[in-house]
N, CA, C and O atoms as a MOPAC input file, in Angstrom:
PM7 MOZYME 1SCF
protein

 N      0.85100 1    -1.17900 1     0.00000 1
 C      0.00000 1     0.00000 1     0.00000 1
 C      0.89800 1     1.24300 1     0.00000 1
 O      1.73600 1     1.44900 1     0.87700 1
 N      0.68200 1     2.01300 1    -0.98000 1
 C      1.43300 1     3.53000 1    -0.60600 1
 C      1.65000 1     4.05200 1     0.45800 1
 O      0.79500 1     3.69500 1     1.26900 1
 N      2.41800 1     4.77300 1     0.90600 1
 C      2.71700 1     5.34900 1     2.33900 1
 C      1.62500 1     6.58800 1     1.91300 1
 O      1.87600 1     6.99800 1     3.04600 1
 N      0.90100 1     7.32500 1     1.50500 1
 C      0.28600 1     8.53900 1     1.06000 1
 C     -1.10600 1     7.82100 1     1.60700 1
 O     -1.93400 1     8.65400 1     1.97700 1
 N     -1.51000 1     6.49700 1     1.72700 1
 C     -2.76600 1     6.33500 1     1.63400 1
 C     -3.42700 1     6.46400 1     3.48200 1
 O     -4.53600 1     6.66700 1     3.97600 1
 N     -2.29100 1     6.26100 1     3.92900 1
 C     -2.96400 1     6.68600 1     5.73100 1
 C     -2.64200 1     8.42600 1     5.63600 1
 O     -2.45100 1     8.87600 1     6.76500 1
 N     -2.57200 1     9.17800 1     4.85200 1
 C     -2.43600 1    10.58100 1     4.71900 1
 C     -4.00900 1    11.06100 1     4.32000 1
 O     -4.66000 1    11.92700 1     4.90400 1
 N     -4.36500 1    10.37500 1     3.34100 1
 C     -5.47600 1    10.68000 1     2.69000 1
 C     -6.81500 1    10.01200 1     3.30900 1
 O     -7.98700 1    10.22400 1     2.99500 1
 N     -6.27000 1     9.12300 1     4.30300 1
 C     -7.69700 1     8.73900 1     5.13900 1
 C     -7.71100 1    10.04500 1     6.33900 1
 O     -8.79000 1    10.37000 1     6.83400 1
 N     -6.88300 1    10.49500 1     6.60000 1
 C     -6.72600 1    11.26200 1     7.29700 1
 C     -7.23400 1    12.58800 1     7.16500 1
 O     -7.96300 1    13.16000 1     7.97500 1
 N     -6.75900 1    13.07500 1     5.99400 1
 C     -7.79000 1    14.08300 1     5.21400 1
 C     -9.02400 1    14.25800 1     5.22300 1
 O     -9.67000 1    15.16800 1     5.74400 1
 N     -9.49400 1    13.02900 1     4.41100 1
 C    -10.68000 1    12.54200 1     4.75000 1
 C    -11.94000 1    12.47800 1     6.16400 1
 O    -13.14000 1    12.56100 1     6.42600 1
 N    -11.00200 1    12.33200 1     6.56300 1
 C    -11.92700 1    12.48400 1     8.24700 1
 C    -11.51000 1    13.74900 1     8.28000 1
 O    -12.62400 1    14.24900 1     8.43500 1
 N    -10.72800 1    14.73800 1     8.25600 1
 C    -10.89400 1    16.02400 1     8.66500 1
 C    -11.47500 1    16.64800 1     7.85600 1
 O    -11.17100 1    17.83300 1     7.98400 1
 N    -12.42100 1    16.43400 1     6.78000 1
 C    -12.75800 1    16.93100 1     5.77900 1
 C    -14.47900 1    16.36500 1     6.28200 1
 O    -15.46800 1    16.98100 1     5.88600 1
 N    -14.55900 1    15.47100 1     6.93600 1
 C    -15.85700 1    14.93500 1     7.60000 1
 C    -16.17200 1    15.68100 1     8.75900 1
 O    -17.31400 1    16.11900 1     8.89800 1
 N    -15.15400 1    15.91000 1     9.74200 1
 C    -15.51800 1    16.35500 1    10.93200 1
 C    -16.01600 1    18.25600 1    10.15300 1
 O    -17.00600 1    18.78300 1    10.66100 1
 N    -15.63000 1    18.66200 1     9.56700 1
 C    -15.49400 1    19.87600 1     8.93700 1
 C    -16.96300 1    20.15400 1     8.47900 1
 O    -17.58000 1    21.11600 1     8.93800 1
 N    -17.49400 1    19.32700 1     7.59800 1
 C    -18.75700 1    19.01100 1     6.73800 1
 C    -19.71200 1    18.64800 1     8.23200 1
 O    -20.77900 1    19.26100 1     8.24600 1
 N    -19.50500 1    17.89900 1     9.25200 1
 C    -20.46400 1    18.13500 1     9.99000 1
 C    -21.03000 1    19.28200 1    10.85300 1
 O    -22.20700 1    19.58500 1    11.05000 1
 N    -19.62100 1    19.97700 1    11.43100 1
 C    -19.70100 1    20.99400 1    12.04900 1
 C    -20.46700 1    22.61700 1    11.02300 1
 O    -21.29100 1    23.45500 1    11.38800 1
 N    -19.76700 1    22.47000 1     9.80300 1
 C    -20.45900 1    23.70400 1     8.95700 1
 C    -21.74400 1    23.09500 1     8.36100 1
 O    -22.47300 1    23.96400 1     7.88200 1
 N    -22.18200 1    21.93800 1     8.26700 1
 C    -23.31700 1    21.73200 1     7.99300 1
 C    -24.34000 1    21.54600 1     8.89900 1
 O    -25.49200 1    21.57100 1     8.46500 1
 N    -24.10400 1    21.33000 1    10.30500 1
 C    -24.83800 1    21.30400 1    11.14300 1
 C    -24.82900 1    22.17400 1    12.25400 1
 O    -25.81400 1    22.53400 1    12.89900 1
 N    -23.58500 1    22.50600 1    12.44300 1
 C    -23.74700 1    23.11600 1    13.92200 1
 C    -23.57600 1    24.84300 1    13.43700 1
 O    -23.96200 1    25.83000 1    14.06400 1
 N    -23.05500 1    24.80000 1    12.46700 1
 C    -22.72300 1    26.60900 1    12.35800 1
 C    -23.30500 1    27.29900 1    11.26900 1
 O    -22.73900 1    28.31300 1    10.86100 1
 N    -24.69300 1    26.77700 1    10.55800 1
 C    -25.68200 1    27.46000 1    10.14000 1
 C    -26.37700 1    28.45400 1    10.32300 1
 O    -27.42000 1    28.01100 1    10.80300 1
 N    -26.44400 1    29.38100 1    10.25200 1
 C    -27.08600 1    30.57600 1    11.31200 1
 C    -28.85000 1    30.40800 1    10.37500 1
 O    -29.09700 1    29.84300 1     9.31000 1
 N    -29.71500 1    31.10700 1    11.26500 1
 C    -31.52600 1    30.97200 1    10.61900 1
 C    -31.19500 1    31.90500 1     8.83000 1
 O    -31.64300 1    31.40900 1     7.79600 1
 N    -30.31000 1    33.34100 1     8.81800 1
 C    -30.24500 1    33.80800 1     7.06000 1
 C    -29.45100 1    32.39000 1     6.29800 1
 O    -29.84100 1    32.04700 1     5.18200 1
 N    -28.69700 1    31.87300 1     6.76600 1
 C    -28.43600 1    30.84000 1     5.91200 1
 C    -29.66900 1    29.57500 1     5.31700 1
 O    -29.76100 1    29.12400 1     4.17500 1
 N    -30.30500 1    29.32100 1     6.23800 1
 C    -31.45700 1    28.43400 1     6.57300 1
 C    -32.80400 1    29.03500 1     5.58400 1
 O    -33.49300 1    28.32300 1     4.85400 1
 N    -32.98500 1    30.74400 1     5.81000 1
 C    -33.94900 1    30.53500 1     5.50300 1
 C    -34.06600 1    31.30000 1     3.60600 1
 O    -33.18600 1    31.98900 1     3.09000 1
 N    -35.15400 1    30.96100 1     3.06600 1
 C    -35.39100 1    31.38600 1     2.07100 1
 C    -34.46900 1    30.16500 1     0.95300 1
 O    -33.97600 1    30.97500 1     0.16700 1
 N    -34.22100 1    29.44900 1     0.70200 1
 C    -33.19900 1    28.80600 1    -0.04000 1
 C    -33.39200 1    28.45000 1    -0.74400 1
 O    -32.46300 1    27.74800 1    -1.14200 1
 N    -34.63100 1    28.45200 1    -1.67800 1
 C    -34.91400 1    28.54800 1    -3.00600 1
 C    -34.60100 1    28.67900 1    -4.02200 1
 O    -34.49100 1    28.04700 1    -5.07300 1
 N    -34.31500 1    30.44000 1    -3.26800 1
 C    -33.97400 1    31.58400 1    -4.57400 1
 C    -32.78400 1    31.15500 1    -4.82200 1
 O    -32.28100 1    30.37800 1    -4.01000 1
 N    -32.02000 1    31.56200 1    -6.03500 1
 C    -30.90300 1    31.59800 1    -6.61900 1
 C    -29.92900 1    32.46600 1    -6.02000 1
 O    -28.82600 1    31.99200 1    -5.74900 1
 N    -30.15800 1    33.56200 1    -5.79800 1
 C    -29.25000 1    34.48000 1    -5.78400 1
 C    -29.69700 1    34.59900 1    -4.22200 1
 O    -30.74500 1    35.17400 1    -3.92800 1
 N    -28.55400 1    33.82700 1    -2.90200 1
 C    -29.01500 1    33.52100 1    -1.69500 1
 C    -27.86700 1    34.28300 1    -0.83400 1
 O    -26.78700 1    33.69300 1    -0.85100 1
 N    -27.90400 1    35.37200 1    -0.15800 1
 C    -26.54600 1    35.25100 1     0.71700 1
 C    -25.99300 1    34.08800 1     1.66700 1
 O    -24.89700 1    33.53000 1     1.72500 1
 N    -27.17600 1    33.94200 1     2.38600 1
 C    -27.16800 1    32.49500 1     3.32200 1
 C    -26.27600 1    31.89500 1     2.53700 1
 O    -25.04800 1    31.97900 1     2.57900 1
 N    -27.06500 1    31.18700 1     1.70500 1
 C    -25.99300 1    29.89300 1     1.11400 1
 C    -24.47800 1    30.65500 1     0.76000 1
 O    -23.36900 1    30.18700 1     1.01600 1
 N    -24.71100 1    31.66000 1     0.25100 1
 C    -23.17800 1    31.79600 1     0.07100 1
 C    -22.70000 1    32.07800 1     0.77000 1
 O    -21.53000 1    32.40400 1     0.57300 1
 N    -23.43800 1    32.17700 1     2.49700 1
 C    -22.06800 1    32.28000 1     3.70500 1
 C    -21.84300 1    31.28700 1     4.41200 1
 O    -21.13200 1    31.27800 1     5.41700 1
 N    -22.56200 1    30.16800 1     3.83900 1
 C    -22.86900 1    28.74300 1     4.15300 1
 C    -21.58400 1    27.72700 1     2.88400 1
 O    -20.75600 1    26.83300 1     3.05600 1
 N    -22.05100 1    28.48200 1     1.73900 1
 C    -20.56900 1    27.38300 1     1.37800 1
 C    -19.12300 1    28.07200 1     1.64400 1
 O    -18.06300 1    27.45800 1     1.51800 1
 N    -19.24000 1    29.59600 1     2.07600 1
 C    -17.89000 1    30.03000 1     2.75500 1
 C    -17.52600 1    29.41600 1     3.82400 1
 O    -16.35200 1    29.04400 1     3.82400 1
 N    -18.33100 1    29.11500 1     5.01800 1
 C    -17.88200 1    28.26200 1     5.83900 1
 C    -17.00900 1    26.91800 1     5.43700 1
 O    -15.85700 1    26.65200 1     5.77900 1
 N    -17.91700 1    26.14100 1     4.59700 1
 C    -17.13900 1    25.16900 1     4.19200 1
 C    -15.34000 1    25.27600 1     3.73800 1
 O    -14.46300 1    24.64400 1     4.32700 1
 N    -15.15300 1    26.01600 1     2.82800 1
 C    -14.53000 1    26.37100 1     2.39800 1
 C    -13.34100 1    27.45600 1     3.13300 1
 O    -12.19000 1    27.62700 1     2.73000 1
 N    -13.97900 1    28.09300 1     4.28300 1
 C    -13.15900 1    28.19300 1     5.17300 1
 C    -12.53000 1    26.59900 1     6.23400 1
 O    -11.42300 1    26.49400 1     6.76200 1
 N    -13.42300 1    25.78700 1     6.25300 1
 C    -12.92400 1    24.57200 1     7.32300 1
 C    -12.37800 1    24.17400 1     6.08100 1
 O    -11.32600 1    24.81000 1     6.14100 1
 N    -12.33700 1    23.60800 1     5.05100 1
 C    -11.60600 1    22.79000 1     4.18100 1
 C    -10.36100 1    23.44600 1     3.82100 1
 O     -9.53800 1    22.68600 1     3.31100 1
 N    -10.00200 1    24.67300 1     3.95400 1
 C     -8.90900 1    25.36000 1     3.90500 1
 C     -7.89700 1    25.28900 1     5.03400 1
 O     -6.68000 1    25.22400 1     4.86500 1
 N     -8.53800 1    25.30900 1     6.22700 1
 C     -7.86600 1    24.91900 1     7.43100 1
 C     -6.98800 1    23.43100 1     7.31700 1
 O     -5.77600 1    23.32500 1     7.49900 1
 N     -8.00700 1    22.23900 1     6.94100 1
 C     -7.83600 1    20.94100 1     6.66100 1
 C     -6.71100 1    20.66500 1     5.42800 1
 O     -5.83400 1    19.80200 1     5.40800 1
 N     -6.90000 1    21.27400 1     4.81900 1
 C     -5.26000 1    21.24900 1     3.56900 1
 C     -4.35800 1    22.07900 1     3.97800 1
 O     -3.31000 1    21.74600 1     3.42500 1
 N     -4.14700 1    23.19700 1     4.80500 1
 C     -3.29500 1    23.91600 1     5.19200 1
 C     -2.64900 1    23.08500 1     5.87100 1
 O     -1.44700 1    23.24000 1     5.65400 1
 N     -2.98800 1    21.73000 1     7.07500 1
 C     -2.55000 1    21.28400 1     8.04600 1
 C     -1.97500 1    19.84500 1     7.40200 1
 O     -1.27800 1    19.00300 1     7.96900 1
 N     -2.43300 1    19.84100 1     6.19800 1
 C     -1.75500 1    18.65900 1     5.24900 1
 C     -1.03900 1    19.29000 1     4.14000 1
 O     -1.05700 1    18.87300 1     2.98200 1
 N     -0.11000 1    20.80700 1     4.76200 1
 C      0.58600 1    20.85200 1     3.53100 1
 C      0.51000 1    21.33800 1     2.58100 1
 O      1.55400 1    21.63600 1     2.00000 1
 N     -0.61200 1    21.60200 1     2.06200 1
 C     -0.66300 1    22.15700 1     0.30700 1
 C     -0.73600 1    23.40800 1     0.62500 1
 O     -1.02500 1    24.08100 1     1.61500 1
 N     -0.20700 1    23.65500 1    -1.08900 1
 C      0.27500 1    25.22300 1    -1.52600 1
 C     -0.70400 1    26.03400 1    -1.04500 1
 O     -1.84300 1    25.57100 1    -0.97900 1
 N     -0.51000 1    27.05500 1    -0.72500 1
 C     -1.68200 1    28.27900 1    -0.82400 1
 C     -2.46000 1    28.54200 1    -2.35900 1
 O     -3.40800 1    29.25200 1    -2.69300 1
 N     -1.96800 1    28.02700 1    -2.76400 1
 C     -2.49600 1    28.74500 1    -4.51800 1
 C     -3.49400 1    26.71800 1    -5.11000 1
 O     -4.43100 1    26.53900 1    -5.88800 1
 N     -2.81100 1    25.84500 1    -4.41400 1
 C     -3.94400 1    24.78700 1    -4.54600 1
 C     -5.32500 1    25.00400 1    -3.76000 1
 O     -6.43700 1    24.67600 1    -4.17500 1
 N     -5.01600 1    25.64300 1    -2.50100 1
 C     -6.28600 1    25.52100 1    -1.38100 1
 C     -6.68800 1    26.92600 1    -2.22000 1
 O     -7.23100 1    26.25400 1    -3.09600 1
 N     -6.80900 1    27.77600 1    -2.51400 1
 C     -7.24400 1    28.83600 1    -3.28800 1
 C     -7.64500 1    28.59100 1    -4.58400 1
 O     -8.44000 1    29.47800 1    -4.89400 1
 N     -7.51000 1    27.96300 1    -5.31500 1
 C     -7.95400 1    27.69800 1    -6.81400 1
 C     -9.31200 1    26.13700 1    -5.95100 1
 O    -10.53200 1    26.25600 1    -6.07100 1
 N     -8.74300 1    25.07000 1    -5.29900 1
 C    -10.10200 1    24.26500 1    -4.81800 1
 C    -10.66500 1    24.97400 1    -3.56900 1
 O    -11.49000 1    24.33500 1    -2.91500 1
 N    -10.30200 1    26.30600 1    -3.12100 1
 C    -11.83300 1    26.60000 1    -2.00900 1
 C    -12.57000 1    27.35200 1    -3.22200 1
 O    -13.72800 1    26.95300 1    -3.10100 1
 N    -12.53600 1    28.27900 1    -4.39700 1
 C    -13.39700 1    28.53600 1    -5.65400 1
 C    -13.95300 1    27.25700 1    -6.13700 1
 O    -15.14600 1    27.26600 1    -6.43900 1
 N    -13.34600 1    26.25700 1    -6.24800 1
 C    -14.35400 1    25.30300 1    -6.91800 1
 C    -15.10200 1    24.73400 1    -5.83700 1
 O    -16.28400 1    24.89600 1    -6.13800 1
 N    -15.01200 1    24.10500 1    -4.65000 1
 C    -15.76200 1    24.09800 1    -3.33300 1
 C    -16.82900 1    25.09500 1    -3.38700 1
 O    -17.99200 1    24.70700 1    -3.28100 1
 N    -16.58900 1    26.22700 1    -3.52600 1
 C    -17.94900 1    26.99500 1    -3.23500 1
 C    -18.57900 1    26.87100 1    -4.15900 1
 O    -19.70100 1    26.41900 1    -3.93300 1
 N    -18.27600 1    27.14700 1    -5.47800 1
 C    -19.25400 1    26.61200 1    -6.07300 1
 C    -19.85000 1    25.75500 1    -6.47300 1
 O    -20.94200 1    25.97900 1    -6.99500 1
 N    -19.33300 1    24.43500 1    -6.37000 1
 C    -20.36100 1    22.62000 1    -5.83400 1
 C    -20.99800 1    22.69300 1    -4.73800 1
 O    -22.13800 1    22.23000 1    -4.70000 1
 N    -20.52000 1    23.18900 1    -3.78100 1
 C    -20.83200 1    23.36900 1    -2.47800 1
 C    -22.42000 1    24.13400 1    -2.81600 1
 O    -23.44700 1    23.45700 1    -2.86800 1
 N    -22.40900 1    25.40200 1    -2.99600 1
 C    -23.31100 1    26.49600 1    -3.36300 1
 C    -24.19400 1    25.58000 1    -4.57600 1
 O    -25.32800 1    25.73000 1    -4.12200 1
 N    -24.32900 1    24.93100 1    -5.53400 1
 C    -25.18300 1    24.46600 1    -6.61300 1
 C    -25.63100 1    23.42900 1    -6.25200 1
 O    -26.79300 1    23.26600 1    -6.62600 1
 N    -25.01100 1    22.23600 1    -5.39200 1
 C    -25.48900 1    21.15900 1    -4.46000 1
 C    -26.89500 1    22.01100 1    -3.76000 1
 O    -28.04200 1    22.08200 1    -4.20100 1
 N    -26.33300 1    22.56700 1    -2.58900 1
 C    -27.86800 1    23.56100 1    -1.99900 1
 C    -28.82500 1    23.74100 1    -2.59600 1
 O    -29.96000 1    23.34700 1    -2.32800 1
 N    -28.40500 1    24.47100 1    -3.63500 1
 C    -29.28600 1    24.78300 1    -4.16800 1
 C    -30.34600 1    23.83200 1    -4.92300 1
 O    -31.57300 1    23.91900 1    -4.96700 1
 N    -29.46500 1    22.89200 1    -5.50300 1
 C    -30.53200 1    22.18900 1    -6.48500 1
 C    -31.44100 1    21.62400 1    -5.19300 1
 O    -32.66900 1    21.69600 1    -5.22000 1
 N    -30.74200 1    21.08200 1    -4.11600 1
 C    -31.84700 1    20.47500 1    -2.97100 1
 C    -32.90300 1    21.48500 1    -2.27900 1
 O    -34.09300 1    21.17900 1    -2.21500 1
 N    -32.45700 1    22.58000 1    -1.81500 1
 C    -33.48300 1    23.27700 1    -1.78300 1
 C    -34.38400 1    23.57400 1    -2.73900 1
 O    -35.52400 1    23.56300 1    -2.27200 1
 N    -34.33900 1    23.84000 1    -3.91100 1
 C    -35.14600 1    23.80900 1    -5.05700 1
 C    -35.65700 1    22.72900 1    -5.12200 1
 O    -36.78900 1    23.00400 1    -5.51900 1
 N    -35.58900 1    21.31800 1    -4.96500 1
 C    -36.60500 1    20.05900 1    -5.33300 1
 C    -37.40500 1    20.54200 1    -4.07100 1
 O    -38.48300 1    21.11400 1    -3.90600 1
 N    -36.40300 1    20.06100 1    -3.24300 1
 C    -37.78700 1    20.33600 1    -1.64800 1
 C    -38.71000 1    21.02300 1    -1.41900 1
 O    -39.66400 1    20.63400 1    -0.74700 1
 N    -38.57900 1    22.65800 1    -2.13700 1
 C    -38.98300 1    23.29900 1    -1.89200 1
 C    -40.49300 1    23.17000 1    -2.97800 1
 O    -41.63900 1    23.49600 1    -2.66700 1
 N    -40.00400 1    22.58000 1    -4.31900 1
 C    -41.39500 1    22.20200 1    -5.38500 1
 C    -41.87700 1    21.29400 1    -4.83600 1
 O    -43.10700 1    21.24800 1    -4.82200 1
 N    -41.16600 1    20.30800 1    -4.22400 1
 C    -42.10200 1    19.22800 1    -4.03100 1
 C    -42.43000 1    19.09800 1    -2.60000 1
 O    -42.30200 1    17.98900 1    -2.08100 1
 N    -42.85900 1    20.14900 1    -1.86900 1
 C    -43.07000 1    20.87500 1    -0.91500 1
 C    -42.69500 1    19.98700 1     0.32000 1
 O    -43.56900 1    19.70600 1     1.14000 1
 N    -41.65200 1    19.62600 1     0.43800 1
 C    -41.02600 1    18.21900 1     1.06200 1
 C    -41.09900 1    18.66600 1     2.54000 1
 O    -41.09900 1    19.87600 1     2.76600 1
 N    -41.19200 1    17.37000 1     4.05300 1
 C    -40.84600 1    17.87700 1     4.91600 1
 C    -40.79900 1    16.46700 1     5.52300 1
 O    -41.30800 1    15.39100 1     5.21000 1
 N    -39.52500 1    17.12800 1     7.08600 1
 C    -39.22100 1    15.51600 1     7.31000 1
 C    -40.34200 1    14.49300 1     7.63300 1
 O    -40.00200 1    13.87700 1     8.64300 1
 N    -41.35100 1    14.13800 1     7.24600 1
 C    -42.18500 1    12.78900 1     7.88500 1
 C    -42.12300 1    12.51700 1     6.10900 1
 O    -42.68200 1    11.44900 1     5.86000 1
 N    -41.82400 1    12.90500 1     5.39500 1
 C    -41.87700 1    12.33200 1     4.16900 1
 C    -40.47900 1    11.51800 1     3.40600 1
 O    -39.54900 1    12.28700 1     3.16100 1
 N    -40.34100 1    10.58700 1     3.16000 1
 C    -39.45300 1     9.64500 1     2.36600 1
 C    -38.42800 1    10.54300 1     1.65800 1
 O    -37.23300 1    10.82400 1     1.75300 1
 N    -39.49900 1    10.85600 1     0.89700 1
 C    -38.61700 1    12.11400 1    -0.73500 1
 C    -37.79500 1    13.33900 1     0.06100 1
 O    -36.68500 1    13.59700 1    -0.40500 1
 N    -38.21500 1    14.07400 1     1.15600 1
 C    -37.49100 1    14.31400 1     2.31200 1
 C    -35.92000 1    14.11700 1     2.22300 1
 O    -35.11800 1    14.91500 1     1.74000 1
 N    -35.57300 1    12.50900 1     2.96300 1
 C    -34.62500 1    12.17800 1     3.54300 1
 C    -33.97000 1    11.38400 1     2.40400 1
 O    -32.85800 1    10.86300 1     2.48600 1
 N    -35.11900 1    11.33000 1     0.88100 1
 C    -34.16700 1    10.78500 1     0.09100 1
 C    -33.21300 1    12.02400 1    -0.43800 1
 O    -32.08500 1    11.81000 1    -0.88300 1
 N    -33.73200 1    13.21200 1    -0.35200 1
 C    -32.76300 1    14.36900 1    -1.38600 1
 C    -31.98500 1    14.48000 1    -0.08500 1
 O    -30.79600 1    14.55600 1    -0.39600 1
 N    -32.11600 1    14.51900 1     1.10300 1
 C    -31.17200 1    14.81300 1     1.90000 1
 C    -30.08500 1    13.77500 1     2.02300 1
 O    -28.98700 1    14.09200 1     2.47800 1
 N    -30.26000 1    12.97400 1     1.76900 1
 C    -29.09800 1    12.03100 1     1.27500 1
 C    -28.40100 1    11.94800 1     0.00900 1
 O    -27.36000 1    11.41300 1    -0.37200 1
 N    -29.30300 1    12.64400 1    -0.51400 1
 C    -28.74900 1    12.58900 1    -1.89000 1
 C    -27.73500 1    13.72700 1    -2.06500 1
 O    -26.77700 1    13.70100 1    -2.83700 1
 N    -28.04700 1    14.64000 1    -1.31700 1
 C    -27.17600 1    16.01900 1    -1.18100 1
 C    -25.89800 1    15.94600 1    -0.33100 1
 O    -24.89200 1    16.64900 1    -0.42800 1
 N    -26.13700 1    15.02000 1     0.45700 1
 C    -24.82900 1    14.86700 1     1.69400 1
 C    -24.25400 1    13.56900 1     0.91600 1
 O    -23.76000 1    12.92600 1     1.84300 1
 N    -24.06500 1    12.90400 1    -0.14100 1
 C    -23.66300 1    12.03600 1    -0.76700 1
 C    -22.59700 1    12.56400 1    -1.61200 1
 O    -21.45900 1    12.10900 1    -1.72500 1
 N    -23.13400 1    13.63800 1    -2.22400 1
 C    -22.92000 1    14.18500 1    -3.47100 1
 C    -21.93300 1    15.43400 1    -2.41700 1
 O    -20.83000 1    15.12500 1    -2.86700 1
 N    -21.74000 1    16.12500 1    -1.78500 1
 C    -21.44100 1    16.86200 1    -1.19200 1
 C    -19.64400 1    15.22400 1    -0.14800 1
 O    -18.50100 1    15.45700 1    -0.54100 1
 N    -19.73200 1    14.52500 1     0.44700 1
 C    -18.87600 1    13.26500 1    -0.02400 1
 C    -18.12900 1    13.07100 1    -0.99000 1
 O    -16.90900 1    12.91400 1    -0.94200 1
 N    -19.15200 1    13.07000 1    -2.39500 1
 C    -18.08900 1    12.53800 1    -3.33700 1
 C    -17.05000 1    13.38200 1    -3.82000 1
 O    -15.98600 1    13.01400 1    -4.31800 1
 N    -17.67300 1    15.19900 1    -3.52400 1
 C    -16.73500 1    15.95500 1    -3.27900 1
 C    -15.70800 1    16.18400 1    -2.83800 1
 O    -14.92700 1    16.83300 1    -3.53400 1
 N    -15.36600 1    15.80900 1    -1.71500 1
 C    -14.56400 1    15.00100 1    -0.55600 1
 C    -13.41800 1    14.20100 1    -1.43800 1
 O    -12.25300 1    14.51100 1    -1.68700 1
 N    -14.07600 1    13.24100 1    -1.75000 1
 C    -13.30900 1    12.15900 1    -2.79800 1
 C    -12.63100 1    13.02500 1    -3.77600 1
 O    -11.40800 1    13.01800 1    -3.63800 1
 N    -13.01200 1    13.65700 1    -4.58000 1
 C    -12.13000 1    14.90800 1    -5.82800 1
 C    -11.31500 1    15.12900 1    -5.51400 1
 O    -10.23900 1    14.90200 1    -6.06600 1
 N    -11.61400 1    15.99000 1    -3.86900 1
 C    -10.64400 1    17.45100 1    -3.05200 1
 C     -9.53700 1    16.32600 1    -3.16800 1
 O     -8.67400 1    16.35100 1    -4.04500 1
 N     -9.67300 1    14.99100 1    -1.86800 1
 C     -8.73600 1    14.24600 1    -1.60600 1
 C     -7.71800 1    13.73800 1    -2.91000 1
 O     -6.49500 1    13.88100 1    -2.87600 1
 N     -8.41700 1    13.15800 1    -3.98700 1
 C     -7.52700 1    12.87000 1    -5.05200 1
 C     -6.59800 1    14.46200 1    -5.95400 1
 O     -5.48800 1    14.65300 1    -6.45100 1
 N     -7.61800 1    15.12100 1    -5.78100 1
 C     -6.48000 1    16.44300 1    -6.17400 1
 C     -4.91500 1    16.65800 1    -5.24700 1
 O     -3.71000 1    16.76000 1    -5.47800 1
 N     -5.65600 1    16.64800 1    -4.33800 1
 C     -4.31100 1    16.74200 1    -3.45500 1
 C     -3.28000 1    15.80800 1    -3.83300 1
 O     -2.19800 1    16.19800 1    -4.27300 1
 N     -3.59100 1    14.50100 1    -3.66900 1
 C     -2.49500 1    13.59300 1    -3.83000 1
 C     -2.28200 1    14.03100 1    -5.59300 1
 O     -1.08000 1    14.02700 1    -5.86000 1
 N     -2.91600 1    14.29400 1    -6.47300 1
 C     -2.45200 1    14.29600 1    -7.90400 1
 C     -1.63200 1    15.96100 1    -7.70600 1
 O     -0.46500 1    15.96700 1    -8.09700 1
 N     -1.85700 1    16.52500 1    -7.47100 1
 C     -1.23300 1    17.79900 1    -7.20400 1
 C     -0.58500 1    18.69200 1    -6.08200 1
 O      0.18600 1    19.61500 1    -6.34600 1
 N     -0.84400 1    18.44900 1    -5.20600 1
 C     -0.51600 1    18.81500 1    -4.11500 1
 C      0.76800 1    18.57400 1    -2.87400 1
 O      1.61800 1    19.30400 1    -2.36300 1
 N      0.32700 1    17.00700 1    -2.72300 1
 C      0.80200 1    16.07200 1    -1.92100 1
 C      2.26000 1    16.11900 1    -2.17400 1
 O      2.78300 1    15.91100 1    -3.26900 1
 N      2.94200 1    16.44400 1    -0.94700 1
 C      4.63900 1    15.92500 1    -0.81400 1
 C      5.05000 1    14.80200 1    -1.28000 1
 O      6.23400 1    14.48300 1    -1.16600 1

């Protein structure tokens, strides 16, 4: 096994603990509410968070300033179009938690928001990584 690959599990979980805390615990109600619309501040101080913790998390593994700066721009904006498209189904299909379709887009969004995860991590090692 590569010596890089207990680096990148490592990442990985700090890239989890990160995604839970800005997705759950440090939401403020303007982020929360209205999330429909397109043009949202919330969300966009909602995928800054992210993108502030995921910056922290590659800083502490090393990479360039100009890698964590070119992927916290692409982060926000997956980050920011993920939201959105889920708030937009939920919001047509007037979704709420006692309903299935509910907890299926909400999985579907924290999946997809993961496989993100997976990219960041392989960028690093393709570009980044010592």
């Amino acid at each position: 096994m590569p010596d890089y690959v207990g680096s990148v599990l490592l990442l990985l979980c700090a890239l989890q603990v990160k995604h839970l805390f800005a997705d759950f615990f440090l939401q403020t109600p303007k982020m929360l509410s209205g999330r429909c619309a397109y043009v949202h501040a919330g969300r966009a101080q909602h995928a800054g968070v992210h993108v502030i913790g995921s910056a922290i998390a590659f800083l502490l593994f090393g990479a360039p300033l100009t890698f964590i700066l070119v992927l916290g721009l692409l982060e926000w904006v997956v980050h920011f179009h993920i939201d959105f498209g889920k708030a937009r189904f939920s919001e047509r299909k007037k979704l709420n938690p006692q309903q299935a379709m509910f907890w299926q887009a909400m999985g579907s969004d924290q999946a997809l928001h993961q496989l993100t995860y997976i990219a960041m991590a392989w960028a690093w090692v393709k570009y980044a990584a010592m």
